[in-house]
C-alpha positions in Angstrom: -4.5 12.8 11.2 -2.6 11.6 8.4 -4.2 12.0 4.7 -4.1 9.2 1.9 -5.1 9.3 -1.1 -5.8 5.8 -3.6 -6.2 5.9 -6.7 -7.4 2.9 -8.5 -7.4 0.8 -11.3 -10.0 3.0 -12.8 -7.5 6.3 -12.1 -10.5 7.2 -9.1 -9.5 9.2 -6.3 -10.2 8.0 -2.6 -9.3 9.5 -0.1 -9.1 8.6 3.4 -7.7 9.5 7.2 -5.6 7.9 10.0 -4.0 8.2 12.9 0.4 8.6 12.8 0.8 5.0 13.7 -1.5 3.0 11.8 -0.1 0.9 8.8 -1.1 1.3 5.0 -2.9 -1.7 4.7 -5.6 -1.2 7.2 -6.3 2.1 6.2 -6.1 0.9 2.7 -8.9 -1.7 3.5 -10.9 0.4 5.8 -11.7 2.5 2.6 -12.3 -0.2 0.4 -9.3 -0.9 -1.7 -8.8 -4.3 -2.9 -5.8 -4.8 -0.4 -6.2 -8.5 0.9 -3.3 -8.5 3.0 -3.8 -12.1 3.5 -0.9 -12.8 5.9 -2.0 -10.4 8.0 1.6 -7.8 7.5 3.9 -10.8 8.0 5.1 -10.4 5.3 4.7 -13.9 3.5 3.1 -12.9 0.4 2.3 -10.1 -1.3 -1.6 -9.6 -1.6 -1.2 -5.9 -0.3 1.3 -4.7 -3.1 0.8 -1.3 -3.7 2.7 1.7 -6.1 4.0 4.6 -4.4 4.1 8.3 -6.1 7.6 9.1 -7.1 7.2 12.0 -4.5 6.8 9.9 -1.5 8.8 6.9 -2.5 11.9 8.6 -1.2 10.4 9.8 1.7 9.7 6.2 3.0 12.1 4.0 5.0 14.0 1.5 3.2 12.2 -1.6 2.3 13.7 -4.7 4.2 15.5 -8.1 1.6 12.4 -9.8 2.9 9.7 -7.4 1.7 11.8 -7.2 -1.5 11.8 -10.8 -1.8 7.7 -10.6 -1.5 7.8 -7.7 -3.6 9.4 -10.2 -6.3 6.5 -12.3 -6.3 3.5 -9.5 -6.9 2.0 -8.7 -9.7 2.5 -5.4 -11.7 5.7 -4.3 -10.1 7.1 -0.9 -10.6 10.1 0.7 -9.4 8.2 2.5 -6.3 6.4 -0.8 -5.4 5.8 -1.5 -1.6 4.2 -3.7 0.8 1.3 -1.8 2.2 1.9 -3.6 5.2 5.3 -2.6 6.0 4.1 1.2 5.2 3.4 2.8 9.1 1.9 6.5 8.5 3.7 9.2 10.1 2.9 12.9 10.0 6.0 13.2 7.6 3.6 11.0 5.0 0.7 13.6 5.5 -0.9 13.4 1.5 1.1 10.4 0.7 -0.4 8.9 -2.7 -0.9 5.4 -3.5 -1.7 3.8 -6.6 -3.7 0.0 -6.3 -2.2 -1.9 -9.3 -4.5 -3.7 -12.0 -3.4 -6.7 -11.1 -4.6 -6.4 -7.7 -7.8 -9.3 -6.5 -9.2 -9.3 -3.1 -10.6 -12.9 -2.7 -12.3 -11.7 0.1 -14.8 -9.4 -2.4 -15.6 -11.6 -4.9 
């Protein structure tokens, strides 16, 4: 299993578990973070925008021109900013953290 850990708006830990495989989002979702992910990780928006810790930025493939061009288009961008989508858990991200930005709505739980 592959640890996560979110932290919020609020600066609240969550943590959560997955299989080497699954992507960011779901994971993200399954444990209640307001990842919409609307396009379902086809990358045509930008509803699942998450901030990765310095620490594990580097240790991530390189994001595509596409998911930079989405990126360009979410709210709260920071210089570790990624498309939870695109983000596939591999044992190598064992303890990755994530940080949800403010700016981040899921429609879906109003």
């Amino acid at each position: 299993m592959v640890k996560v850990t979110f932290i919020t708006e609020r600066g609240e830990r969550v943590e959560a578990e997955a299989k080497p495989g699954a992507r960011l989002l779901e994971v993200g979702q399954a444990a209640g973070m307001p990842l919409e992910g609307t396009c379902e990780g086809q990358m045509a928006c930008s509803t699942c925008h998450v901030v990765v810790a310095p620490d594990w930025f580097a240790k991530l493939e390189a994001a595509s021109d596409d998911e930079e061009d989405m990126l360009d288009l979410a709210a709260g961008v920071a210089r570790t900013s990624r498309l939870s989508c695109q983000i596939v858990l591999s044992e190598a991200l064992d303890g990755i953290e994530v940080r949800i930005p403010g700016e981040s709505r899921d429609m879906q739980r109003r």
